[in-house]
C-alpha positions as CSV (number, residue, x, y, z in Angstrom):
1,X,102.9,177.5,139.8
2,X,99.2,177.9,140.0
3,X,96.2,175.7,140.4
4,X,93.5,177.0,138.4
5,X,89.9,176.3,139.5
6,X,89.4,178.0,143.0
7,X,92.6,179.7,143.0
8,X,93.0,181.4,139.7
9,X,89.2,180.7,138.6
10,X,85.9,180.6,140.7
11,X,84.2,178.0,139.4
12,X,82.9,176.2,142.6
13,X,79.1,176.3,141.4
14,X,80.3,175.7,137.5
15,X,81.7,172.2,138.6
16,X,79.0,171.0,140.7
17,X,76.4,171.5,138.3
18,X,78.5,169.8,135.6
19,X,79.3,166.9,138.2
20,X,75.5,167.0,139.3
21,X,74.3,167.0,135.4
22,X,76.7,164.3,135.3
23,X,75.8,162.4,138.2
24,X,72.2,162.2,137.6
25,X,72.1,160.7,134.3
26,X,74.3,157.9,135.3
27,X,71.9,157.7,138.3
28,X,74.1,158.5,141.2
29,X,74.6,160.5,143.9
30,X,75.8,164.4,142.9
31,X,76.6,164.9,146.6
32,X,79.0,161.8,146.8
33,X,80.1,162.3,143.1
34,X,81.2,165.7,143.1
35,X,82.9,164.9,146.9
36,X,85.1,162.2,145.5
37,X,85.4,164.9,142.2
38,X,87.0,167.7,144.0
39,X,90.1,165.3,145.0
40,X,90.8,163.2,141.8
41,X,90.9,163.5,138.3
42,X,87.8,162.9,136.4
43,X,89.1,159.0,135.9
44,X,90.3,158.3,138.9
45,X,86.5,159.7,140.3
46,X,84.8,157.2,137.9
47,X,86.7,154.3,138.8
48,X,85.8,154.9,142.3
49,X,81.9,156.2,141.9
50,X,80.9,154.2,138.4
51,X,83.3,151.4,138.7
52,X,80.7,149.2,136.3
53,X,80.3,151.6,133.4
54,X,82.8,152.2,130.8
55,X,85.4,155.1,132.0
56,X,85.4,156.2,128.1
57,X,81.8,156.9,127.7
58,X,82.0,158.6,131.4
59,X,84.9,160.7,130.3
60,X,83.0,161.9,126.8
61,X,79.9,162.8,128.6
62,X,82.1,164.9,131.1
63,X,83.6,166.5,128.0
64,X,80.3,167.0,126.6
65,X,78.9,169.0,129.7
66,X,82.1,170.8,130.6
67,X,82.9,172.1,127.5
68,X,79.1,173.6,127.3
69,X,79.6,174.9,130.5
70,X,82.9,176.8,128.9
71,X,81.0,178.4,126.4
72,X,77.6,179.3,128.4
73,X,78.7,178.9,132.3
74,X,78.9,182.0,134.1
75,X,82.1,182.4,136.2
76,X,84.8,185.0,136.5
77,X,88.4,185.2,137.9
78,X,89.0,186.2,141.4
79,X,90.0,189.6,142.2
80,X,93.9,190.1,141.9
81,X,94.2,187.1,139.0
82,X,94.5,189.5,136.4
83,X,97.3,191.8,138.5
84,X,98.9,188.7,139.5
85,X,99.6,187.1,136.2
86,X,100.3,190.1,133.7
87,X,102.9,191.1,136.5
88,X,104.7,188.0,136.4
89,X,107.8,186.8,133.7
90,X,105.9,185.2,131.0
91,X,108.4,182.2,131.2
92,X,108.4,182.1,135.0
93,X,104.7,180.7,135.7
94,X,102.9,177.7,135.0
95,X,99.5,175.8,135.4
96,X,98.7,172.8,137.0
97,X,95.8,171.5,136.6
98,X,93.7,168.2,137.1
99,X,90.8,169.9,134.0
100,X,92.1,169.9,130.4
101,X,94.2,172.2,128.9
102,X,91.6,173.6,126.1
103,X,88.9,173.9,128.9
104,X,91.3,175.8,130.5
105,X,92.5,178.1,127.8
106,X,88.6,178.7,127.0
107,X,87.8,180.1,130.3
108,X,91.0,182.6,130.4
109,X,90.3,184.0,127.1
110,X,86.6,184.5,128.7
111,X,87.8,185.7,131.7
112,X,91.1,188.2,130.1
113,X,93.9,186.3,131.9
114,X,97.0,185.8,130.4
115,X,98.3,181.9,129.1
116,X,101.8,180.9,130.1
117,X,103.6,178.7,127.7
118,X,103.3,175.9,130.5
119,X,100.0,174.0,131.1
120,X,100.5,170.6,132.7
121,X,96.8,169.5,132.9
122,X,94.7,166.2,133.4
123,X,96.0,164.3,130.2
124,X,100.1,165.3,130.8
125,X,100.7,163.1,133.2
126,X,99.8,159.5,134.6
127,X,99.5,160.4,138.3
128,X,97.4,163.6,139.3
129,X,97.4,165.2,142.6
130,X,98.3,164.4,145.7
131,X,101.3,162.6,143.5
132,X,103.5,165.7,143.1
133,X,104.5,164.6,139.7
134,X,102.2,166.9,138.2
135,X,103.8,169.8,139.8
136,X,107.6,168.1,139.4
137,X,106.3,167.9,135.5
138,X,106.1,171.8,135.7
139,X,109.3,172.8,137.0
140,X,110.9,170.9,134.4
141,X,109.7,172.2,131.9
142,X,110.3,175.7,133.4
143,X,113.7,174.4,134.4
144,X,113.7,175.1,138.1
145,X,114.6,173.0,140.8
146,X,111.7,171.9,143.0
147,X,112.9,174.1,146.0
148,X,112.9,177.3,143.6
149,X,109.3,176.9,143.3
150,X,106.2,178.7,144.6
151,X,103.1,177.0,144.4
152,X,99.6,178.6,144.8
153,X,96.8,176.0,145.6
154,X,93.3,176.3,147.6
155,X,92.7,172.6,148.1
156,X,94.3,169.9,150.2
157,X,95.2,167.4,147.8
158,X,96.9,169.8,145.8
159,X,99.0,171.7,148.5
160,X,99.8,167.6,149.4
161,X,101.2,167.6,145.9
162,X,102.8,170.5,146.0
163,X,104.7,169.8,149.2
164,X,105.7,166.3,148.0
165,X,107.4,167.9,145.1
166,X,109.7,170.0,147.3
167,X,107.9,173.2,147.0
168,X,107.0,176.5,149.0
169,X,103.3,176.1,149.1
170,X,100.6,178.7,149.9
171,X,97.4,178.6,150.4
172,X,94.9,181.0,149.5
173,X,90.6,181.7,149.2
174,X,90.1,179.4,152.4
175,X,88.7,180.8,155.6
176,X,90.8,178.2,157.5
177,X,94.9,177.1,156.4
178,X,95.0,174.0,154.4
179,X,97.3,171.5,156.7
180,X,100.9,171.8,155.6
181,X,101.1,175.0,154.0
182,X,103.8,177.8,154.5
183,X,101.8,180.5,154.5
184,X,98.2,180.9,154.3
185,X,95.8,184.1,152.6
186,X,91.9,184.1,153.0
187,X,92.0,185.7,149.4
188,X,94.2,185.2,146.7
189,X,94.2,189.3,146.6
190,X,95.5,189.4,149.7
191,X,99.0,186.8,148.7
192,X,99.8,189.0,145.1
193,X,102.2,191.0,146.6
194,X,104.1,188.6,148.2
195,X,103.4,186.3,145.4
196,X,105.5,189.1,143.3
197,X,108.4,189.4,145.6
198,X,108.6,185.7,145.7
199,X,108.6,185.6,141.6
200,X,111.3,188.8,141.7
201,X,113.4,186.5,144.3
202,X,112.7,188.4,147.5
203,X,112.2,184.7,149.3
204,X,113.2,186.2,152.3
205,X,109.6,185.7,153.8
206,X,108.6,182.9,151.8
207,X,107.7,180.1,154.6
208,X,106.5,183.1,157.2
C-alpha cells in the first residue's frame, strides 16, 4: 500500500504553492499553514489554522486551486514509480491517500502510472493519518490481514499510521529514517526490488 504525494508523486513545490495561494487569501501565514498541512487532512488543517471561517468555503477554494494545479502544475513521478507499479498484481496494491481520489487519478494519467482498483483517499474515511484506519480501510478491501501488508510512506504521520494498523512499513525519499520504520531507502528507486520480492511473498527480509 502506497502513499502517493512524496512517495509515488513529487509534488513537494505543487502543494506549497497551492497551500501558499491558499494561505494568503485567507490572510495567514503560508509557512505555518502548509506545516500544519503536510500532517492533516485539509479539514483537520483548517480547523486548526482558520478555526473562525467556514471549513466549506475553505475546502471549495482548496478544490479550486488544487484541481488548477492538476491541470497546469508541473510535477512528475519519481524514478522507479512506473517499474514499481506496472510490476505489481493489479489486485495486490492500493493507495492511501489524505488528497482526493480524482486529483489523484488526474495526476497519474499525466504522469503514465497505473490505477489500482483501490483508492482510499481523504473523503473514504472519518479519521486520516496517524489513525491507521485509513490504511486498515485498504487491506479490507484488498482482503489481507494487516500483518500481510507492506506499506510505502515518506512522512511521519503516515509511517505512524501504517504501523498502528499492523503493517511492515518502509520508508523511502528521506535523507534520514522516519522513527519506527522497518527499513528505510533514501529513494524510492532504491526499495523497488525489494518492494517486488515483498509483493511475490519473498518476506524473508522484510523488517531488515
Amino acid at each position: 500500500m502506497f502513499d502517493v504525494d512524496g512517495t509515488l508523486i513529487d509534488a513537494v513545490s505543487n502543494q506549497r504553492r497551492v497551500w501558499g495561494t491558499w494561505a494568503e487569501r485567507y490572510g495567514l501565514d503560508a509557512e505555518e499553514v502548509y506545516r500544519v498541512a503536510l500532517r492533516t487532512r485539509p479539514m483537520e488543517t483548517f480547523t486548526q489554522v482558520a478555526a473562525d471561517r467556514d471549513p466549506r468555503a475553505c475546502l471549495a477554494m482548496l478544490h479550486e486551486l488544487e484541481d488548477d494545479d492538476v491541470r497546469t502544475g508541473v510535477y512528475a513521478a519519481f524514478d522507479g514509480a512506473s517499474q514499481l507499479l506496472h510490476g505489481l498484481p493489479s489486485r495486490a496494491w492500493a493507495l492511501v491517500t489524505s488528497n482526493y481520489e480524482h486529483r489523484v487519478r488526474g495526476r497519474f494519467l499525466r504522469t503514465g502510472l497505473p490505477v489500482p482498483g483501490v483508492i482510499v483517499d481523504a473523503a473514504a474515511v472519518e479519521e486520516g493519518k496517524p489513525s491507521p484506519v485509513p490504511y486498515l480501510r485498504a487491506a479490507a478491501q484488498l482482503g489481507a490481514v494487516p500483518e500481510e501488508c507492506l506499506v510505502i510512506e515518506d512522512a511521519p504521520s503516515g509511517v505512524q499510521a501504517g504501523l498502528r494498523a499492523g503493517m511492515t512499513v518502509w520508508g523511502v525519499n528521506a535523507a534520514v529514517a522516519v522513527e519506527g520504520v522497518h527499513r528505510h531507502f533514501v529513494t524510492l528507486r532504491e526499495a523497488v526490488p525489494h518492494i517486488l520480492a515483498f509483493a511475490s511473498d519473498d518476506h524473508g527480509d522484510a523488517a531488515a
